[in-house]
N, C-alpha and C positions, 0 to 999 in steps of 0.2 A: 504494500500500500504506500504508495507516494506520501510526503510529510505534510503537513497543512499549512499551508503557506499563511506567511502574519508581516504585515509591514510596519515601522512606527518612523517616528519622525524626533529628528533630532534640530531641534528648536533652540539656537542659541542667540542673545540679545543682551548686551549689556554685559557680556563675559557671566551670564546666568544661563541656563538650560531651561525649559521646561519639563515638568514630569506631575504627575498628579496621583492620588491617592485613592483606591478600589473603597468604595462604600462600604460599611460595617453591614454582615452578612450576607454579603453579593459573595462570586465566586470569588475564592483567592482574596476574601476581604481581606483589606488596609494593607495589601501588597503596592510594590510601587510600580507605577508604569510609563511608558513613554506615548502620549497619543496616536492612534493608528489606528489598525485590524485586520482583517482574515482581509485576504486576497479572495474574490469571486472565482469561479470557472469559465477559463477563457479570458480573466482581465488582467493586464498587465499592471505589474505591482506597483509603479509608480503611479499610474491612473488609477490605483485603489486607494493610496494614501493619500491623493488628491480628493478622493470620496469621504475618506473617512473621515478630514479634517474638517471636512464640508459642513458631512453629517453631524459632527463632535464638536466643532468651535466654531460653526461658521464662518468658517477664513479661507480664503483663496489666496494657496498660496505657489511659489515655484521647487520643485523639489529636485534638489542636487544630488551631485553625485551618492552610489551608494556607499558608505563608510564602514560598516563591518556588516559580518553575518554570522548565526551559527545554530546548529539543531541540538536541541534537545528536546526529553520523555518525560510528561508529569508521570509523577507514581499513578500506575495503574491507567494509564491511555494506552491505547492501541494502537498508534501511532506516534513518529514526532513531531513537532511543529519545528519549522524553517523560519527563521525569524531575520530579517531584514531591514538594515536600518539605514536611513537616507536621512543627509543634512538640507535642509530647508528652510527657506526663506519668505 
């Protein structure tokens, strides 16, 4: 089974980052994360983190190069997720 593909956006301003904090009993509560999400089927992952920003903060923004990547297995998935990360402006 292929990994599940996840995009996030690394958001930096004022030599600060952005990242935000999982709601108290959502999944993986008050884990930290970088805004993003799952890649669709068939969409390309720089035009999903453009979706997702959309969807997520309302922001249009341009998404640069990608600056790391790497897979990993929550305990007990089936699969890994492919996690991707692009700097953005």
């Amino acid at each position: 089974m292929p990994p599940l593909l996840v995009v996030a956006a690394v958001i930096e301003r004022d030599s600060r980052i952005l990242i935000g904090q999982r709601k108290p009993g959502s999944k993986h509560a008050l884990k930290w994360e970088f805004p993003g999400g799952k890649v669709e089927p068939g969409e390309d992952p720089r035009d999903a983190l453009q979706r997702e920003l959309r969807e997520e903060l309302a922001l249009e923004a341009h998404i640069g190069e990608q600056i790391d990547a790497y897979e990993f297995r929550y305990p007990g998935a089936e699969r890994t997720t492919a996690l991707l990360f692009f700097q953005v402006t």
